[in-house]
N, C-alpha and C positions, 0 to 999 in steps of 0.2 A: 497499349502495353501496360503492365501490371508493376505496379509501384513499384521501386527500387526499395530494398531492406538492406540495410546496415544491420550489423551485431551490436548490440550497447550491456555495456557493464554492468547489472542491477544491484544494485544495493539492499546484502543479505545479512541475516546474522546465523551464524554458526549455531548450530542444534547442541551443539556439543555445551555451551554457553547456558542452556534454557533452565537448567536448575541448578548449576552447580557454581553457583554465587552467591551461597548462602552468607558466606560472612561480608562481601560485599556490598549486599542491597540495602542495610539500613547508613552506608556510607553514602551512596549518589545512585539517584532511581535510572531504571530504564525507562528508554524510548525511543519512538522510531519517527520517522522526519514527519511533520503534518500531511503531507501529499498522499504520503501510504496510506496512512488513518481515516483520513476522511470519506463519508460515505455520497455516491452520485448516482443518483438512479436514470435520467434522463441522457440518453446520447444518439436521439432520431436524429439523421444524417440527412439532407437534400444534397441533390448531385451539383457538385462542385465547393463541397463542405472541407477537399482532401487538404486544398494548399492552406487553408485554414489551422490544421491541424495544432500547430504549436502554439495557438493561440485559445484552447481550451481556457475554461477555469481554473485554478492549478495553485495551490498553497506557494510552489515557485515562482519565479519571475515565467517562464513559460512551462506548457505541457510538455514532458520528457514524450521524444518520439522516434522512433529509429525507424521513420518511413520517411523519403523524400517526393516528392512529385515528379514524374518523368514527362507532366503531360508538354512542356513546354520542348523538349529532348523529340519528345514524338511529331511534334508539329514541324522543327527543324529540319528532321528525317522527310518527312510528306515535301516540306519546301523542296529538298532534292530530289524526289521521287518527278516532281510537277516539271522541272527543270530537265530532268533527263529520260522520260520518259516513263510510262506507266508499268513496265517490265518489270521496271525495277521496285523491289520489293521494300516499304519503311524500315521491315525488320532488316534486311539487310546492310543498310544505310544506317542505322544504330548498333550492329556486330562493329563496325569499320569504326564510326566516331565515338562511342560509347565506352566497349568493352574490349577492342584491340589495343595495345600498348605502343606507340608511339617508333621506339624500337624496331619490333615488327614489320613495319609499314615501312619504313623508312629498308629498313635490310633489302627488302624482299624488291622493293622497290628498285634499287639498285644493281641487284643481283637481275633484274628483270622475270622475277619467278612469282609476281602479283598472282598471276592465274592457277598455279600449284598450289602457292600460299593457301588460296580461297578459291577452290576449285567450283564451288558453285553459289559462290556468290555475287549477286544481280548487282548488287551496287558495283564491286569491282568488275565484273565482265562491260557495263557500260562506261565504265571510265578508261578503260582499255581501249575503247572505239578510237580511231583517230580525227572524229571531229570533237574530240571530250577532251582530246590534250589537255587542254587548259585549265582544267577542270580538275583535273586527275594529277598536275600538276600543282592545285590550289592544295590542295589534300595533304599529297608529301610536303610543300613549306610548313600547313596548319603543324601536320605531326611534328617536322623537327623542332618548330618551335616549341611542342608542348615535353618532346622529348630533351632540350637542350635551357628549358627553364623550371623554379621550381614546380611544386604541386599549386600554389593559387594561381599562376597565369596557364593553366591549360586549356586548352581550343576546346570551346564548346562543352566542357563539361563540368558539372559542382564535385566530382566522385573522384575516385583515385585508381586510376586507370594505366599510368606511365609509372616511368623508374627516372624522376628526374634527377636529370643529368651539369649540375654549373660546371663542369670542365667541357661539355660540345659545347662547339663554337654555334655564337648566335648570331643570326643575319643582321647585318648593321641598318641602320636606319633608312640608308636610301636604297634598299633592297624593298620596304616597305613601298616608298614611292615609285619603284622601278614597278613593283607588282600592280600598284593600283591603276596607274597609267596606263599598262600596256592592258587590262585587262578590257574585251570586248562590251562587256555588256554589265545592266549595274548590279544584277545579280552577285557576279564577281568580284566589282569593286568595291559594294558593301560588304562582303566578305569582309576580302585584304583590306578594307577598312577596318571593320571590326576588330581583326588581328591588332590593328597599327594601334588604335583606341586603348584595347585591353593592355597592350605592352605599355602603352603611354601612361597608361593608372598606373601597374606597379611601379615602374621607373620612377614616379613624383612628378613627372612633366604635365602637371593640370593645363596648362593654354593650351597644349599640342591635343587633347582630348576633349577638351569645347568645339576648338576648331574642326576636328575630325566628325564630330559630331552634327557640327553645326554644317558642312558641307555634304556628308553624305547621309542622313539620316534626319535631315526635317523635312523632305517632303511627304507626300502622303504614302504612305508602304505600310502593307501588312503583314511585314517579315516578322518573325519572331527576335530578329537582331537587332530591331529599334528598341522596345523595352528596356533588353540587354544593356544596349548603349546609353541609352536614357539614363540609367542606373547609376554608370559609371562616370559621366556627365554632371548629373547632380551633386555628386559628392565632391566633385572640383571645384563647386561655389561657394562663398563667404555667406549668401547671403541668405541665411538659416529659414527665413521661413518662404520661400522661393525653394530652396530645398526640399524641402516637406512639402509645398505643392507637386514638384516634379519628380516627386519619391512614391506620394498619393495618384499619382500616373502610370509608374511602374506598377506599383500594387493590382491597381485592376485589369492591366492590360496585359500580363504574366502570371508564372505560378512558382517559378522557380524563385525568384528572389522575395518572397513577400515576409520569409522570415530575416532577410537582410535590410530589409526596405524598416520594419517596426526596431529593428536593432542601433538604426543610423538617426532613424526622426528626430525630432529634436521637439522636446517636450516643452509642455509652458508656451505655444505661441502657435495656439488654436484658434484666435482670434486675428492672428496674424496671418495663420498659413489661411484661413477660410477666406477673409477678404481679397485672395487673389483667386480664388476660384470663381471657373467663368459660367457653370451653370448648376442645380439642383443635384445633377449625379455626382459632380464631382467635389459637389460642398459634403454628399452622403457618403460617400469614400473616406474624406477625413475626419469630419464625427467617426464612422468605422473606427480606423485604426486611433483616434481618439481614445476609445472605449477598448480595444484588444485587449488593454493591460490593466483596465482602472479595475481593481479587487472589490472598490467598493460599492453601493448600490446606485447605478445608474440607468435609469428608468426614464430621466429628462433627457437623456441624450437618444435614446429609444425611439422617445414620441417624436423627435425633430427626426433623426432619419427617416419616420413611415411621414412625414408630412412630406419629405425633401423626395421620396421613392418609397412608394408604397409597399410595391413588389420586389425589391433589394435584396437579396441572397445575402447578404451580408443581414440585414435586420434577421432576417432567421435566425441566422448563426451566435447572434446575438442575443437574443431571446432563451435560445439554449442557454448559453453562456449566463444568465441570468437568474435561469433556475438552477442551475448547480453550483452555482454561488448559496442562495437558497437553504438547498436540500444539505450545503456543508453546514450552515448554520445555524439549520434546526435539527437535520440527523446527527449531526455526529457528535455534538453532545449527547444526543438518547440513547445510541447505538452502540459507542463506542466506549471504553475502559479508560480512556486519556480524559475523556468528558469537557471539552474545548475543540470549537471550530479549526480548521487548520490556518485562519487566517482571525486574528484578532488585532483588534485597531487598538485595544486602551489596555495589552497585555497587562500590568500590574492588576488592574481588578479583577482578574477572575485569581488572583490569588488572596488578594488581603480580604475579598468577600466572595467567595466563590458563588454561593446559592445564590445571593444577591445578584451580584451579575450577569447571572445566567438564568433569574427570570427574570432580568430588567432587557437584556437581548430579546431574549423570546420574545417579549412582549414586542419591540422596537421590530422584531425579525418580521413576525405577525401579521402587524401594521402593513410594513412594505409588502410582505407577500400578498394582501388582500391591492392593494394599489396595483402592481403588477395585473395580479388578477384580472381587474375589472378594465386596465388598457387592453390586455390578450383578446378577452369577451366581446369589447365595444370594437375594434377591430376584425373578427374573425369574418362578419357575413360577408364583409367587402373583399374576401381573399376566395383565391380558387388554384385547382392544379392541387400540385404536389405543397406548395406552399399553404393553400389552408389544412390539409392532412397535417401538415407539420405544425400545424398551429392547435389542431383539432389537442394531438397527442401531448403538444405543449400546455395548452389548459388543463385537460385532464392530469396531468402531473402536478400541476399547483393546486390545484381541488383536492388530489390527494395530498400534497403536503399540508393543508390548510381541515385533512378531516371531510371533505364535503364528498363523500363517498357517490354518493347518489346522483347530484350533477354531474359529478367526475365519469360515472359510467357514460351518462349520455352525450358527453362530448369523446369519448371512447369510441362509441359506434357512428359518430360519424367519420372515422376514419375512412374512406374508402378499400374497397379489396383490389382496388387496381395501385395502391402506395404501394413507396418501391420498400424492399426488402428491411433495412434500417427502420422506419418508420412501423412497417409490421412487427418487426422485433419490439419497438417499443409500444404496442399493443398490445405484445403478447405480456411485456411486462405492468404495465396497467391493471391489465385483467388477473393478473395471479397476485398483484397488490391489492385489487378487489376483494376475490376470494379468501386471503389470507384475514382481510378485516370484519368477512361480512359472513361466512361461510363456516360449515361444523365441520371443520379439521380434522374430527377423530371418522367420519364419513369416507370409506375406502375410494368412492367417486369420486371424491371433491381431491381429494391427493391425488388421484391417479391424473386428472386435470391439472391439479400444477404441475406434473410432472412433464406433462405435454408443453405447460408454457418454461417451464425450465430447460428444455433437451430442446424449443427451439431457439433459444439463445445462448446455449452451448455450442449448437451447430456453427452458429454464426461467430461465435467467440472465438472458434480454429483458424477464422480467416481473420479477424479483426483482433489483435490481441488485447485493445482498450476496451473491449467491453466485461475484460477479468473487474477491473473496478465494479462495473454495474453489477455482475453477479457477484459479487463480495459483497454490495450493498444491499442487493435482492435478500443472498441469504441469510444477510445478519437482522436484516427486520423477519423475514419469516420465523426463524427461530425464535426472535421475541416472542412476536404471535404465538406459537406453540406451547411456549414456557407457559405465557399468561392463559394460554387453556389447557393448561396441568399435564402437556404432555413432554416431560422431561426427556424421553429418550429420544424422540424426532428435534427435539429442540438443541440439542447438544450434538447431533449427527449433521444439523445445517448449520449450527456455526462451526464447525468444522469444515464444512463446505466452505463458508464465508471464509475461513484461511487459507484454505487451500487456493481461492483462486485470485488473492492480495496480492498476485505480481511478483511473487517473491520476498514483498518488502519486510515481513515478519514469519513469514508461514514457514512452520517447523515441516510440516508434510512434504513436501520434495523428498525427505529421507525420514518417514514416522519411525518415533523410536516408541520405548514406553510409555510415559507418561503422555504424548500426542494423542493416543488414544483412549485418556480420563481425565485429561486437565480441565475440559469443563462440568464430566461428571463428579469430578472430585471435589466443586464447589459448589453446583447444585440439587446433587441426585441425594435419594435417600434407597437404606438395600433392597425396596423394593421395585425401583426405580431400577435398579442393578440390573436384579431378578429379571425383570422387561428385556433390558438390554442384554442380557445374555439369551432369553428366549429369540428374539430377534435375529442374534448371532446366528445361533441354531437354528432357523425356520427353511425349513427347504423351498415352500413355496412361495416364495416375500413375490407383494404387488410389484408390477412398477416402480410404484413410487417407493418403495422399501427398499429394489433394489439399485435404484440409483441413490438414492441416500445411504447404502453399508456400501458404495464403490468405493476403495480409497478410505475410508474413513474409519471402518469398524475393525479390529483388531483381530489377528484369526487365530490367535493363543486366547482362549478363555478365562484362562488364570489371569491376565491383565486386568479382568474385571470381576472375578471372585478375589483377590487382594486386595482392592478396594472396596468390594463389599465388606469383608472382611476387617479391614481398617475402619468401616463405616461403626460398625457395629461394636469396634473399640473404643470408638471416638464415644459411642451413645452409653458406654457402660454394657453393653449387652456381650457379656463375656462367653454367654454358653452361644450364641449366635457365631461369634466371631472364631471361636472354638471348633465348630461346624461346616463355617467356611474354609477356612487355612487346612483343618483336616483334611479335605476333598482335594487339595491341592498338591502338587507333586513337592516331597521333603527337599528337595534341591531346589524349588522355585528363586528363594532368595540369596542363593550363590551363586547362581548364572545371571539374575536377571535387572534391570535397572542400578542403583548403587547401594543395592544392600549391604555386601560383602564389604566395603567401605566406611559406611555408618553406621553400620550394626552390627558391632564388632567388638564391642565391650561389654563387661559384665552387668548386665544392670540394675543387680542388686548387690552394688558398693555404689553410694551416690557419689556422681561426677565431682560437685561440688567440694568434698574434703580431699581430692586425690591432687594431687602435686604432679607436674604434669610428667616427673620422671619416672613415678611410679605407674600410669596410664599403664593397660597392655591391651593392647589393637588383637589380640589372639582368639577370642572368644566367639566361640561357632552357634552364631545367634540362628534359632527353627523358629518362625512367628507361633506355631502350632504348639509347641514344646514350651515357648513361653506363656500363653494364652493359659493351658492345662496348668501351669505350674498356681498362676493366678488365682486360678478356680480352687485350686488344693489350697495355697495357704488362707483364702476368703474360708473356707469349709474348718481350717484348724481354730482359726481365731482367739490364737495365743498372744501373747505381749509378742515374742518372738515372731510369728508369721505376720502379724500384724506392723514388726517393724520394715522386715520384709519387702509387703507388701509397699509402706510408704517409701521405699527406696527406691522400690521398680516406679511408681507415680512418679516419684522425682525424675528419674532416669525417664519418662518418656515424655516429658516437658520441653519447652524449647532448650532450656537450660542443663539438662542430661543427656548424656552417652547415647541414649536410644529413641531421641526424636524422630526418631523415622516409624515407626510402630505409628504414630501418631498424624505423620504428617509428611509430607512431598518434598518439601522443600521446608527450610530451616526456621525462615520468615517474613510476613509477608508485609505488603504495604508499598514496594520500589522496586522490586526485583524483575527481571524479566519477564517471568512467568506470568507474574499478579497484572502485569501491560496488557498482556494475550485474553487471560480468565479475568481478569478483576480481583480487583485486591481482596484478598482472602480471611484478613485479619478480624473483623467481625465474626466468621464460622470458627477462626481457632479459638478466640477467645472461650467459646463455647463449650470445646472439646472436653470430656469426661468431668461437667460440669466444673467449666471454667478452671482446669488444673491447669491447662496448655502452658500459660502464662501466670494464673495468678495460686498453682500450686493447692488449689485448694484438697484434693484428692490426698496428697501426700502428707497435707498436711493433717486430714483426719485420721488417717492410722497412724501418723507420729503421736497424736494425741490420745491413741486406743492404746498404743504399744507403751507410753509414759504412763496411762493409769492403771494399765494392769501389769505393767512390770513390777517384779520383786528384784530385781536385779540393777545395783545404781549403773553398772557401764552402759547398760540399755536404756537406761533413762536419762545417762547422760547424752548419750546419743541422739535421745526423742528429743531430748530440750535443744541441744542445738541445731536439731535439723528443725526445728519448731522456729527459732528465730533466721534458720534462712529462711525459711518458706516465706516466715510475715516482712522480711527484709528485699528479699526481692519481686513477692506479690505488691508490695505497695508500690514500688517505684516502676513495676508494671504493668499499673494498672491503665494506664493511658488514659490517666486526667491531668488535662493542663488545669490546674487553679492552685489557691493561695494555702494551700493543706501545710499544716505544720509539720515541723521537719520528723521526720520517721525518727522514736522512738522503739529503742528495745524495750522489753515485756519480760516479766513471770520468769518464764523460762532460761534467760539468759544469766538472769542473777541467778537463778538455780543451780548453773551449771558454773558460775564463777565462786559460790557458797558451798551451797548442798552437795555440789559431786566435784570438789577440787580434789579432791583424792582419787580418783578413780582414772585407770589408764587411759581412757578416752578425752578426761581433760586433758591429759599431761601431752598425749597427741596432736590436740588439735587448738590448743590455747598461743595465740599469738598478741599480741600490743593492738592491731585493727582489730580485732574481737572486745578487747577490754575498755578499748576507747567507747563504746555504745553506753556502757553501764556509769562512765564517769560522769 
């Protein structure tokens, strides 16, 4: 039977949220929970990996997983299948226990209409027989009970199946004894044992559940219901580390409670629970669940399980679990925009010294990864099966994390081609890790090849949904790759990729709006770079590999990415470029499109800065195009006048004017959502139309042109005070922490508190914070 799936709630953030928090991001930064972030490239599976599951590597207490194990549900079903003959079908015998409702069974029962109910159902037509009475009679009690208690005491199942009912009357106690007694055989009475067990846990009556235990489930049986009862058993005991041996029982001899069995342990009394264990396998079961949860590096406890069981599916599992511990430790600081593991043991240091800390890990991380290493290696010849396969894939991942590309391949190929499915996936991921380090990228072969090992663990991803992690991881080192061999537009299309397949945890793509498809050309492309990617757009015949990287990813209005050329070429001073772009662009782009209509909406040549916020008028029908030409015309007049101008609009497209958006995405960067996603931005703004963004400097040269060559004192009174905002809020912008003496007004402000106090621009704009500068 194929795993039971639950729905689980994933934890998103709203697209709507992704830029328009501009005044909120320099109050408290984004971020998304470590688990999302973290990058894991390693998840080769050996069969019987499944009950394991919730015990992944995991920035949380456990691996989020909305899969249960049915295998224990399936063995239950066979148990009744052996019992009542081979007619009878498992799958039918789990439609009955499983997924009918309690209710049902019981009605139908009554009514005597079992065989209409489930007109071809093997399980029901053999319990029908009338040497099955009793049998068939076990059934309708198990249902009333599950239908006449809550949802945790339901018969035979972890799922939610019934409509419990506390007002149906429940069978009293010596109904349990009347059931076991009369039943023929011990099939039966382990049953209505079982039942009497289960009720006795919830109830609180622990002696009545040892005893139940202790008389019908210690001799030797391979029922699936000993486990079960084991379970329920151990937790009626005081005596904690006897508990954990008999918990350490359950564990391996089940699948269904192995995440209840790690929940209930009792931690601190590993020395305790081990000295009552009676042989090697089962001293290696509790090291196991020992290590499920320990975060941090645990390699000693490793080397005792392969001494204790060489061949232990559990040391696999382990050993996984070990590298993606790893891989979070050394990736996702490289990879990732948060730059911190998802799990840090001495969190204050990577703040008070960040760089510090994070090559004193490295180093530390380094270290263990090569120790690891050479126990995997000194280990591998003495393994065989599918467990050295797994092991093969398991070295060659830590070779790659450690750089050793070359070893790395040749523990790669010894993979065999008979490993089952999971383990080829993680071959195929080796190998396009390979290629991406050692290989010419810009080679249409060598892409067309990763494209082969990328679409085969997308296939496998439809059925597995945790391996979205590995391709998020996949794709965000590929990309690197690319960036660092200069190919910006395949490099920005696969992290793209790498959000799109985050789980949900951050990825704007489930619903791409604008900016989704430039947020990381917007921090590293240049308009040539654009150029490419629009050619791309446009290519009818894209490889392979071209066209699974523009699936999803590349925008199919072009103008998303001539307005950011366009922007680019504003940002570089190149005004007749940027004139050229926005031309070719439809005159309505920025009234239908993103939040222009919103933030470009003011005049902005009146600087922001002297307007009083009731004078503001949000009315002004901002053309990028129309402004761009205007630029060009007043640069061409290079009057006092155009020149002042000119230093208005500079002002107005700073972070601090009306028309920041001409300039930039989002308002500021450094904490905001976006800067989480792309990487903080704040270094490239600084730069913008040489270094005006923030420190004004642009506006402040034509305040400067328009003060020396005016004849005109309003205009100059106006230069000089826009002279001393520019040097008033350039300095305190400039993003230096040190010991700088406190900002000093200049020249210009006593100018305009002397030289131009007559003039109507003083009498406008003169207030007490103004004069206080010069005092």
């Amino acid at each position: 039977m194929e795993p039971k799936i639950y729905p689980n709630t994933m934890k998103v953030f709203s697209s709507l949220f992704l830029l328009l928090v501009f005044q909120l991001s320099s109050a408290c930064g984004w971020s998304v929970e470590p688990e999302t972030s973290r990058l894991a490239l390693f998840k080769a599976e050996r069969a019987g990996f499944f009950k394991l599951t919730p015990f992944y590597y995991s920035a949380d207490l456990y691996y989020s997983t909305n899969t249960i194990s049915t295998i224990d549900w399936d063995v239950n079903c066979k148990e009744w299948q052996k019992k009542l003959g081979e007619t009878v079908k498992p799958e039918d015998v789990y439609t009955i226990l499983y997924e009918t409702n309690s209710e049902l069974i019981e009605s139908a029962f009554e009514n005597k209409t079992l065989q209409t109910a489930f007109p071809k159902n093997t399980f029901i037509q053999a319990l029908l027989k009338s040497k099955n009475k009793a049998y068939l009679n076990y059934i309708v009690f198990a249902k009333k009970i599950e239908y006449s208690s809550s949802q945790e005491v339901q018969w035979e199942s972890w799922g939610n199946i019934g409509y419990g009912n506390q007002n149906h009357a429940l069978p009293d106690l010596g109904s349990f004894d009347k059931k076991i007694n009369s039943a023929k055989d011990d099939f039966l009475k382990q049953r209505y044992a079982f039942l009497y067990l289960r009720f006795s846990f919830y109830a609180g009556d622990k002696n009545q559940v040892i005893k139940l235990y202790d008389t019908y489930f210690t001799k030797e049986s391979n029922t699936i219901l000993k486990p079960w009862a084991l379970y329920y058993r151990a937790l009626c005991i005081t005596d904690f580390p006897m508990q954990n041996y008999l918990l350490s029982k359950v564990f391996v001899s089940c699948e269904e409670k192995s995440f209840a069995v790690l929940q209930h342990y009792n931690w601190k009394l590993k020395n305790e629970t081990l000295a009552l264990a009676q042989n090697d396998a089962e001293r290696s079961a509790i090291l196991t669940i020992e290590s499920l949860r320990n975060p941090a590096p645990d390699l000693e406890t490793l080397k005792k399980i392969h001494e204790l069981n060489p061949n232990s599916l559990y040391l696999s599992f382990l050993i996984g679990r070990e590298i993606n511990k790893l891989e979070d430790w050394l990736l996702t600081p490289q990879y990732t925009n948060n730059g911190t593991p998802s799990v840090v043991f001495d969190s204050m240091s990577w703040y008070d010294n960040y760089a510090k800390a994070k090559a004193e890990n490295y180093t530390k991380d380094i270290f263990y990864l090569r120790q690891v290493r050479d126990f995997l290696i000194s280990i591998h010849d003495k393994t065989s099966g599918e467990q050295r396969d797994y092991l093969s894939a398991a070295i060659a991942q830590i070779l790659f994390l450690n750089d050793e590309i070359d070893l790395g391949k040749k523990y790669t190929a010894m993979i065999s081609s008979n490993a089952n499915s999971s383990i080829q996936m993680q071959k195929n991921m080796l190998l396009a890790l390979v290629s991406l380090k050692q290989d010419d990228l810009k080679n249409e072969k060598v892409q067309n090849q990763l494209y082969t090992y990328f679409n085969s663990i997308e296939n496998l991803a439809e059925k597995d949904n945790g391996l979205f992690k590995n391709l998020y991881s996949l794709y965000r080192i590929a990309s690197d790759e690319f960036y660092k061999k200069g190919d910006t537009v395949l490099a920005g299309l696969l992290n793209m990729k790498s959000d799109i397949k985050n789980e949900g945890g951050y990825s704007v793509y489930d619903s791409p709006y604008f900016y989704s498809y430039i947020g990381y050309f917007d921090r590293h492309a240049t308009t040539e770079d654009i150029d490419r990617l629009i050619a791309l757009q446009k290519k009818d015949d894209k490889t392979p590999f071209e066209k699974y990287l523009c699936t999803g990813t590349i925008a199919s209005d072009v103008n998303y990415y001539k307005d950011l050329k366009g922007t680019i070429a504003f940002r570089n001073n190149n005004l007749e470029l940027a004139y050229e772009t926005f031309a070719s662009m439809p005159k309505d782009f920025w009234d239908k499109n993103y939040e222009y209509k919103n933030y470009l909406n003011e005049n902005p040549f009146t600087p922001k800065i002297l307007q009083k916020q009731e004078e503001r008028k949000f009315d002004y029908h901002f053309n990028k195009t129309d402004f761009i030409a205007k630029l060009i015309q007043l640069k061409k007049q290079n009057t006092a006048s155009s020149n002042l101008q000119l230093a208005h609009a500079y002002f107005n497209v700073s972070y601090l004017g009306n028309s920041w958006m001409m300039s930039a995405y989002d308002w500021t960067s450094g904490s905001s959502y976006v800067d989480y996603i792309y990487g903080d931005n704040s270094a490239n703004e600084k730069k913008y139309q040489n270094e005006n963004y923030y420190n004004l400097k642009m506006a402040k040269l034509y305040y400067k042109k328009a003060l020396k060559m005016s004849k005109n004192n309003n205009e100059k009174a106006m230069a000089s005070l826009m002279i001393f905002e520019c040097n008033y809020y350039g300095y305190y912008a400039d993003f230096i922490d040190d010991n700088r003496p406190a900002f000093k007004a200049g020249k210009e402000l006593r100018d305009f508190y002397s030289v131009y106090s007559k003039t109507s621009i003083f009498k406008k704009y003169d207030c007490p914070l103004l004069s206080s500068f010069i005092n």
